[in-house]
C-alpha positions as CSV (number, residue, x, y, z in Angstrom):
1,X,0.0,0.0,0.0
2,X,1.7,3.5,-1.0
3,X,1.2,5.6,2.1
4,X,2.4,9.5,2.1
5,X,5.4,8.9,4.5
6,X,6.8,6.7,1.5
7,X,6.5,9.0,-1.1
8,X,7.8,11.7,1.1
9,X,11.0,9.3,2.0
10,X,11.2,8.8,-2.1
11,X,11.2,12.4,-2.3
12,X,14.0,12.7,0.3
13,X,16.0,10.2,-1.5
14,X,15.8,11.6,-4.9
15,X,16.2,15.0,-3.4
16,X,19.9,13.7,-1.6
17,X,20.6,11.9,-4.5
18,X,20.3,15.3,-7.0
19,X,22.2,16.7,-4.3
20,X,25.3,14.4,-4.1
21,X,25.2,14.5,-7.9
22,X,24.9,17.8,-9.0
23,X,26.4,20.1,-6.3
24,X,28.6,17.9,-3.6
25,X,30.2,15.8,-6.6
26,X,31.3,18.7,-9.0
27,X,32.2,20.8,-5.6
28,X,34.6,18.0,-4.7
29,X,36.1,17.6,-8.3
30,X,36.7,21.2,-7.9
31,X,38.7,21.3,-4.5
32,X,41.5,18.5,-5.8
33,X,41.7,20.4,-9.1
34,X,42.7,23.0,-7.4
35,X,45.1,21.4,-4.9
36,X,46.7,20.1,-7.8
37,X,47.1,23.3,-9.5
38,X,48.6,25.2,-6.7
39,X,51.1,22.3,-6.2
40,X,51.8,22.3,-9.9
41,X,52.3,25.8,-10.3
42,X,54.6,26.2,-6.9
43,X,56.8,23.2,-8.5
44,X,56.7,25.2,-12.1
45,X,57.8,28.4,-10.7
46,X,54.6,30.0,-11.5
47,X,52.4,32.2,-8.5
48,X,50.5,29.4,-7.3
49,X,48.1,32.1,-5.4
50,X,46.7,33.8,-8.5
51,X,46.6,30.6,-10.5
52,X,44.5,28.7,-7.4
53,X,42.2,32.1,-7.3
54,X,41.8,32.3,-11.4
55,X,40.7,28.6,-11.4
56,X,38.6,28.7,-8.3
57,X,36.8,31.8,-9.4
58,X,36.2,31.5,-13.2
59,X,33.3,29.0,-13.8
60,X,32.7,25.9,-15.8
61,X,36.3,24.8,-15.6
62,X,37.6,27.6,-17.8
63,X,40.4,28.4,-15.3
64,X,41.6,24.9,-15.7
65,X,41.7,25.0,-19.7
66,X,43.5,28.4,-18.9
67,X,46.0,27.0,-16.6
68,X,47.1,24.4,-18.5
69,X,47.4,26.9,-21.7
70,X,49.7,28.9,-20.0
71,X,51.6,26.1,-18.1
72,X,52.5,24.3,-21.6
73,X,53.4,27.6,-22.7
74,X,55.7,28.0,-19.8
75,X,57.1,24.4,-19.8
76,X,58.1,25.5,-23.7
77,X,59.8,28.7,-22.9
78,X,62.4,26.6,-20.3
C-alpha cells in the first residue's frame, strides 16, 4: 500500500541523490583540481596564489583550460 510517508521518504532520497550529484560531486572535483594546480604551479615556478584564485573563481572549468594553456606555454619557454 503506497502511504504519504513513502513517497515523502522517495522524495528525500531523490532530493539527496540530485544533491550528491549535482552540487557535492562537481564541488569535490573542484577542490583536488585546485590542490593540484597550486602544487603544480609552486613546483613550475609559477604564482600558485593567483593561479589557485583564477581557477577557483572562473566558472565551468575555464580556469583549468587556462592553466594548463599557459603552463604548456611556460614548460616550452624553459
Amino acid at each position: 500500500m503506497l502511504t504519504i510517508f513513502n513517497i515523502y521518504s522517495d522524495l528525500y532520497f531523490l532530493i539527496g541523490l540530485l544533491l550528491l550529484i549535482f552540487l557535492i560531486v562537481p564541488y569535490a572535483i573542484l577542490v583536488f583540481v585546485v590542490i593540484w594546480v597550486y602544487k603544480d604551479a609552486k613546483k613550475k615556478g609559477l604564482n600558485a596564489v593567483v593561479w589557485v584564485l583564477i581557477v577557483w573563481i572562473i566558472p565551468f572549468f575555464i580556469g583549468i583550460i587556462l592553466y594548463m594553456n599557459n603552463r604548456t606555454r611556460s614548460d616550452s619557454d624553459n
